[in-house]
LUMNU-21087 format. One line per field, with one value per residue (C-alpha): x, y, z; residue in one letter. Coordinates in steps of 0.2 Angstrom, whole numbers, plus 5000, padded with zeros to 4 digits. Example, Ala and Ser with C-alpha at 12.3 -4.5 7.8 and 13.67 -1.06 7.14 Angstrom:
BEGIN
px [5062,5068]
py [4978,4995]
pz [5039,5036]
code [A,S]
//
This chain:
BEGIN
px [5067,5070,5054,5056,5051,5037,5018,5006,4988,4975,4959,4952,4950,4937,4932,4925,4911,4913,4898,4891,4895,4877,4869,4881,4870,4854,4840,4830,4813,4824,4830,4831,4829,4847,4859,4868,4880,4874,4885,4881,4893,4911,4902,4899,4883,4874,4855,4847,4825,4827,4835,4856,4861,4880,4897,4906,4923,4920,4939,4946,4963,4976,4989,4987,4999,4995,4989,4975,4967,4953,4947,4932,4933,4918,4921,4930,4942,4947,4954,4967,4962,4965,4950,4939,4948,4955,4969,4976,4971,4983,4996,4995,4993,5011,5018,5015,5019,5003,4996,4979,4966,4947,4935,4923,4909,4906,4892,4881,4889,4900,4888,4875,4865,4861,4847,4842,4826,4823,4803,4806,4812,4814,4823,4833,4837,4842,4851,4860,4862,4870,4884,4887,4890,4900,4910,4913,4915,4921,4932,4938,4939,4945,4961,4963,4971,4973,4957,4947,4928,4914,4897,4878,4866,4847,4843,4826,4824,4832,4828,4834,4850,4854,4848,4861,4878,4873,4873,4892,4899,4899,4907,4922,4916,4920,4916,4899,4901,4886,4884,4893,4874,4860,4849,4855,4847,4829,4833,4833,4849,4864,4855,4839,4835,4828,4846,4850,4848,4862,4873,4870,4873,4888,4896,4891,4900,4916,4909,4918,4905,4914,4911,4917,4919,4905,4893,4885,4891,4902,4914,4905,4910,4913,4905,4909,4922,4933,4947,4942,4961,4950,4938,4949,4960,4942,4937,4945,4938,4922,4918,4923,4904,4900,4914,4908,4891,4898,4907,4891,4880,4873,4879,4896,4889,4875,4887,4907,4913,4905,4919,4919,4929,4934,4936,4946,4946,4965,4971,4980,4965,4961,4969,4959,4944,4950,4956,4938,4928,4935,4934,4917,4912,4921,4916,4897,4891,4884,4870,4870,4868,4882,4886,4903,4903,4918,4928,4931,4926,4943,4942,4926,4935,4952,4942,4929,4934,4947,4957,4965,4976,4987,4998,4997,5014,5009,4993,5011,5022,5005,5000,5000,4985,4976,4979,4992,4982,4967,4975,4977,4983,4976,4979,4964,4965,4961,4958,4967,4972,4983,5000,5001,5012,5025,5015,5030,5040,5025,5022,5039,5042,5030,5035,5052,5053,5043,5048,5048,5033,5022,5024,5018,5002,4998,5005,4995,4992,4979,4969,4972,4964,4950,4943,4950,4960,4973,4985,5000,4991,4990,5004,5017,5023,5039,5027,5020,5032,5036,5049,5043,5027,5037,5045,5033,5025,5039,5030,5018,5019,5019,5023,5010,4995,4995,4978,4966,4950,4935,4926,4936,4935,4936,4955,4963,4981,4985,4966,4965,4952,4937,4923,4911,4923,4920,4905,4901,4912,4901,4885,4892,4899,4882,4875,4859,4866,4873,4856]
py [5009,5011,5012,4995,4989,4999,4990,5002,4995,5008,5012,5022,5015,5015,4999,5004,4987,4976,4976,4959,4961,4963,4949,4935,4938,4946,4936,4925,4935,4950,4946,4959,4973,4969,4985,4982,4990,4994,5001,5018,5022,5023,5025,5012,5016,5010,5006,5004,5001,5010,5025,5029,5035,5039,5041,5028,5031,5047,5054,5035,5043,5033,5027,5044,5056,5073,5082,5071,5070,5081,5072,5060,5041,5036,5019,5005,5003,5023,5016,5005,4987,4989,4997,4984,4969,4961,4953,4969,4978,4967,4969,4987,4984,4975,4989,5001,4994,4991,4978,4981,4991,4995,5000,5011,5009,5019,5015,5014,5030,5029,5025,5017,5033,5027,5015,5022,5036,5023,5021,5002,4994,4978,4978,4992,4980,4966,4977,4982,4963,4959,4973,4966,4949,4954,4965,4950,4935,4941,4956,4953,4934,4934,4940,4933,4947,4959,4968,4977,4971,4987,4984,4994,4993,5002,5017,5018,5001,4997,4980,4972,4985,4974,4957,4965,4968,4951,4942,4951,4954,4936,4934,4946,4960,4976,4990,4998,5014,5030,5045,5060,5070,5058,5071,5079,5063,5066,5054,5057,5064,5055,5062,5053,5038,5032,5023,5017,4998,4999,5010,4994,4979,4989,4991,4973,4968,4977,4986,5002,5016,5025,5039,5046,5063,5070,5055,5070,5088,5094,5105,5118,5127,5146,5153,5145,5156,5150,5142,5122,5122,5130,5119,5102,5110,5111,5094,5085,5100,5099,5086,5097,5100,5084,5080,5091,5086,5069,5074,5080,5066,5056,5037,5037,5037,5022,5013,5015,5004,5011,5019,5030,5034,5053,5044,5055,5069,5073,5076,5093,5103,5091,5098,5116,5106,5099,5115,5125,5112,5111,5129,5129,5116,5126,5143,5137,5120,5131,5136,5123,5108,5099,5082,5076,5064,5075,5071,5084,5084,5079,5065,5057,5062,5052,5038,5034,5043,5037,5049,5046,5054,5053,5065,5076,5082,5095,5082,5068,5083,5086,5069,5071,5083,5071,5054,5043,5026,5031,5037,5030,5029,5027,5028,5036,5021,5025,5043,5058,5062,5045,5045,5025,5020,5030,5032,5024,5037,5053,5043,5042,5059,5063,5049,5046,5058,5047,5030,5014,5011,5029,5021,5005,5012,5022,5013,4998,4993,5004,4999,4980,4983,4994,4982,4967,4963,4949,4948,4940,4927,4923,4931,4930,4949,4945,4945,4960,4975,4987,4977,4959,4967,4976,4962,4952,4965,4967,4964,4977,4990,5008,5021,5035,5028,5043,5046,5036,5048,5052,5069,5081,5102,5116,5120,5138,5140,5149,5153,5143,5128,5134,5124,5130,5120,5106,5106,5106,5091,5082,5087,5081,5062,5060,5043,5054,5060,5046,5039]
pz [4992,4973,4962,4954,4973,4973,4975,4966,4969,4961,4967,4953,4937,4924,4914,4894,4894,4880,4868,4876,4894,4897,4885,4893,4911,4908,4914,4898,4902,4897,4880,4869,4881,4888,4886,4869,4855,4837,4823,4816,4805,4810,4828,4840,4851,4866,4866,4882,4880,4860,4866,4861,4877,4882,4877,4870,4877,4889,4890,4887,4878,4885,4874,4862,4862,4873,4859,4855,4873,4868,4855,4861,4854,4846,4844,4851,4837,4845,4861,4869,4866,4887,4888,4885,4883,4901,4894,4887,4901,4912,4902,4901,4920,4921,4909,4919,4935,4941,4953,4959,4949,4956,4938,4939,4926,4910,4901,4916,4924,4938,4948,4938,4936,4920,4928,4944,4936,4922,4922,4921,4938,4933,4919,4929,4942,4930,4921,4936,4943,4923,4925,4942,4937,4921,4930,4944,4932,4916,4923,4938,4938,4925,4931,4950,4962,4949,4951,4968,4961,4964,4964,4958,4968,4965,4976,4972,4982,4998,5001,4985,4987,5004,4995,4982,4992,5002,4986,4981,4997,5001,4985,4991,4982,4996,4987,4981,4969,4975,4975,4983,4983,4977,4981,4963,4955,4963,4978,4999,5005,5015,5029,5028,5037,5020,5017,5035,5027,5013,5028,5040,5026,5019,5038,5045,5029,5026,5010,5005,4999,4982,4979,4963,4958,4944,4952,4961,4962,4947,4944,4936,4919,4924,4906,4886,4885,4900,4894,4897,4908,4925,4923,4923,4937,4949,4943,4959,4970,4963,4980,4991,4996,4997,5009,5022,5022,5023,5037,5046,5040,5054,5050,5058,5073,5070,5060,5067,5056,5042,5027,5011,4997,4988,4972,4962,4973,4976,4994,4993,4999,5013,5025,5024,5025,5038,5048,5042,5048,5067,5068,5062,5074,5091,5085,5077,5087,5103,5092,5076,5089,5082,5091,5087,5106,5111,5095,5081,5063,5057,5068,5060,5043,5047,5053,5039,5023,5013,5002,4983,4971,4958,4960,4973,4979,4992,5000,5001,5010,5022,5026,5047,5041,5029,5040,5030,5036,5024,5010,4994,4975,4959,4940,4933,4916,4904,4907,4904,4919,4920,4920,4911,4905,4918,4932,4945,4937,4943,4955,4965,4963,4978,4987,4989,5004,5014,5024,5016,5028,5024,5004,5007,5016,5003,4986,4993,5010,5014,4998,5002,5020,5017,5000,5010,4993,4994,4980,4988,4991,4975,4966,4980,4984,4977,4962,4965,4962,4949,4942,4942,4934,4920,4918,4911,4900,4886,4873,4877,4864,4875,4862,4858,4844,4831,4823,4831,4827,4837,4838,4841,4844,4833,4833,4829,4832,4847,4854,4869,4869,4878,4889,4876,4863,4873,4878,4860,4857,4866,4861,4843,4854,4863,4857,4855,4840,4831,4826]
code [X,X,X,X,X,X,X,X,X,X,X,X,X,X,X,X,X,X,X,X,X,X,X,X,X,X,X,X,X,X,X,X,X,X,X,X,X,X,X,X,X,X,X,X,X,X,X,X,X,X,X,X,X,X,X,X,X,X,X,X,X,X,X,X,X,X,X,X,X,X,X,X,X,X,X,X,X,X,X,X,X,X,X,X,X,X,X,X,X,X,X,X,X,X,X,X,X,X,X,X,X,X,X,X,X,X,X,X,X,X,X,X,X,X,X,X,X,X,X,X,X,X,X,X,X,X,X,X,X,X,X,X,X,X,X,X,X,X,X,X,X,X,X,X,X,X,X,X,X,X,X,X,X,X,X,X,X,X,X,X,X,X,X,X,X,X,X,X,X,X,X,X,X,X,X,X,X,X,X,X,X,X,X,X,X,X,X,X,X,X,X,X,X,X,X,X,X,X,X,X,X,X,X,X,X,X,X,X,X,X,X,X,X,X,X,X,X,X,X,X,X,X,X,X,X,X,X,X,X,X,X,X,X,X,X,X,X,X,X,X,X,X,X,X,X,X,X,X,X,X,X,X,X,X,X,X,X,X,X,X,X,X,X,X,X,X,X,X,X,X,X,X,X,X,X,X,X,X,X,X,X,X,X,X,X,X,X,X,X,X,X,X,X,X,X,X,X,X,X,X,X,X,X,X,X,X,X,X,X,X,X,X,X,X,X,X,X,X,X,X,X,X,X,X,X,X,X,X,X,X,X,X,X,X,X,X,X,X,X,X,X,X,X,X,X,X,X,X,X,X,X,X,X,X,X,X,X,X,X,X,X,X,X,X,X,X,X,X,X,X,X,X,X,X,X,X,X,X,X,X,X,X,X,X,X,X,X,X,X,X,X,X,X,X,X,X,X,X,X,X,X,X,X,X,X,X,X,X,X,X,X,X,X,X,X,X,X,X,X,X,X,X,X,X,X,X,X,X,X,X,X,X,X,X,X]
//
C-alpha cells in the first residue's frame, strides 16, 4: 500500500456552529430564546437566555502557522472558513485526504454540557433537539457519506433521552456524545441504574456512546507556573480514570452489545491499563467481589471500548495489546493537535509497518462498522482514497494564514509559556468578558 491508497475516515472532529444553526430549528414557541451570535466589537459572542457564555473558537487554529496556535480566535472571521462553513470544510477534507469526519460540538460543549444544569428544561431540551437537527440536516446532509452524525441528548431526563436517540437513530445517526464522569456535572454515576434506558436504546440500536476527553475528568494544571507543554502532553491521559471505571461499570454485562468511545484519548498507555487492570482483578477480586463471568478486565475493554489517535507510534507498534478491531483514527479539525493539511503524511509514518489489512481496520473499517457509516456506497471506494480526494481539492488554498488575530498570551522571548499564561488567555476569550 502507498499513502495515496490510503482511506482515512476520522472519528474526532469538532464543528465551530454557524451563527444561525440554532434559529433555522428552534421550535416557534421559542423565538427569541434560541442560542444565537451578537457582535461585540471585533468579537463574535454566543447568547444563550441573556447570558454570553463560551469560547468562540476554543483551540480552532487550523490553517495558522505553529507559532500562532496559542492565540485564541475571537471571531469567525479568525478561523478557517472550514470551521463553520461545510462546503469548505469538505474541501479541507479532500485536501487533506480525508474521507469520513465525526464533529464534536463547541459551542454546546462536547458533550452538550452547556444545557444539561440550565434552570430551564424546556428550552434546554429544544435547544438540544435544534443542534441535533442542524447538525443532522445542515451538516451532515449536507454532504452525503462524508460525515459520521453525533447526537445530544438531556441527562437530566431519561425518557425524552430514549424518545431522543429513537427519533435519530432511525435516522442513521449511531453515535451519542457523553460524558467520561457525569458525576462531575452533579449527575448519577455510570454506575447507577438511573441511566439503564439510554444503555438499553443505545445497544438495541447500534448507538456508539462518545466519550470525549475534557467532557468529564481533565487534565489538571500542575500549578501557573508549569510550563503549558505538561499539561498538553497529559491531555489525552487525563481519561485514564474514567476508563477504568468504565471497565468495571456494570452495563456490559446487561447490555453485550453495548460500545463506547476514548474520544481523543491516544492508545499508547492502553496497554498498561490494560496489564494493571488484570492484575488487580487476579490479585484483588477475592475480596473486592469483582465478577468478570470468568473473562478478564481487558476482555470487556477489547470488546466495548473503542480506542482513537492521531498519531501514536508506540500504541500502532503495540496493537495485539490494544485489540486492532477497535481502534481507530481521527484528525482532531480544527484543533491544534491536528496534523491538516498532512495528516497521510503523520499518519503513515506509524502505519506503514503494518499489513495492508491491520491499515484498513484502523484508517477506516473499523469506524465504518462501529457508526454503521457507508461511504462507498455512495462515493464508490475507488472514490474514496487519498489520492482521488486530493485530487479534487486543488484549488484549495493550504499554506499557513499569517496574522489572523485573537487573544493571545503575554509573550517574552525565551521564558517558557506557562498554564498560568494560559489560563489567563482565556479568562480574557471567555464570552463573559466581551460584554
Amino acid at each position: 500500500m502507498k499513502i495515496e491508497d490510503l482511506i482515512l475516515v476520522s472519528v474526532d472532529d469538532h464543528a465551530i456552529e454557524p451563527p444561525d444553526a440554532f434559529a433555522r430549528h428552534m421550535p416557534a414557541r421559542f423565538k427569541g430564546r434560541e442560542p444565537h451570535v451578537v457582535k461585540s466589537g471585533q468579537r463574535d459572542v454566543w447568547m444563550f437566555e441573556e447570558q454570553a457564555t463560551g469560547y468562540m473558537g476554543l483551540n480552532s487554529v487550523v490553517g495558522r502557522p505553529k507559532e500562532e496556535y496559542g492565540m485564541e480566535p475571537l471571531g469567525y472571521d479568525q478561523m478557517r472558513r472550514g470551521t463553520w462553513n461545510i462546503k469548505d470544510r469538505v474541501d479541507d477534507m479532500n485536501a487533506n485526504g480525508v474521507l469520513g469526519s465525526l464533529c464534536f460540538p463547541t459551542f454546546p460543549g462536547f458533550a452538550g454540557q452547556r444545557f444539561q444544569n440550565h434552570g430551564d428544561r424546556e428550552v434546554s431540551l429544544a435547544a438540544i433537539q435544534a443542534y441535533n437537527d442542524w447538525h443532522l440536516y445542515d451538516w451532515c446532509n449536507a454532504a452525503p457519506g462524508r460525515f459520521i452524525p453525533l447526537m445530544l441528548v438531556p441527562w437530566w431526563d431519561m425518557k425524552a433521552a430514549v424518545a431522543e436517540v429513537k427519533r435519530l437513530s432511525a435516522q442513521g445517526v449511531h453515535a451519542l456524545s457523553f460524558s467520561d464522569n457525569p458525576t462531575l456535572m452533579g449527575f448519577p454515576s455510570i454506575h447507577d441504574e438511573y441511566w439503564d434506558p439510554l444503555w438499553k436504546v443505545c445497544s438495541e440500536n447500534k448507538v456508539v456512546l462518545c466519550c470525549h476527553i475534557g467532557t468529564g475528568a481533565k487534565a489538571q494544571h500542575a500549578s501557573d507556573m508549569s510550563p503549558i507543554d505538561a499539561w498538553i502532553t497529559a491531555m489525552p491521559i487525563s481519561i485514564a480514570n474514567s476508563a477504568a471505571d468504565w471497565i468495571w461499570a456494570p452495563m456490559w454485562k446487561k447490555f453485550p452489545d453495548l460500545r463506547m468511545a476514548l474520544s481523543e484519548g491516544g492508545i499508547g498507555w492502553i496497554p498498561y491499563l490494560l496489564e494493571r487492570a488484570d492484575f488487580t482483578h487476579r490479585h484483588h477480586s477475592a475480596w473486592t467481589n469483582a465478577n468478570f463471568g470468568g473473562k478478564m478486565p481487558s476482555d470487556v475493554f477489547k470488546k466495548h471500548i473503542i480506542t482513537c489517535f492521531i498519531e501514536d507510534n508506540f500504541g500502532l507498534q503495540n496493537l495485539d495489546y490494544i485489540g486492532e478491531d477497535m481502534a481507530c483514527w481521527e484528525s482532531d479539525y480544527p484543533h491544534s493537535d491536528c496534523t491538516w493539511p498532512s495528516s497521510p503524511e503523520t499518519t503513515w509514518d506509524g502505519l506503514k509497518h503494518l499489513s495492508d489489512t491491520t491499515i484498513n481496520k484502523i484508517t477506516h473499517l473499523n469506524a465504518m462498522r462501529e457508526f454503521s457509516f457507508d461511504p462507498f456506497s455512495i462515493h464508490g471506494r475507488e472514490n474514496c482514497t487519498v489520492g482521488a480526494l486530493r485530487a479534487q481539492a486543488t484549488h484549495v488554498k493550504t499554506e499557513p494564514a499569517l496574522g489572523l488575530g485573537g487573544a493571545d498570551h503575554t509573550r517574552a522571548d525565551g521564558k517558557p509559556v506557562t498554564s498560568g499564561d494560559i489560563n489567563a488567555m482565556f479568562a480574557k476569550a471567555d464570552a463573559q468578558t466581551a460584554l
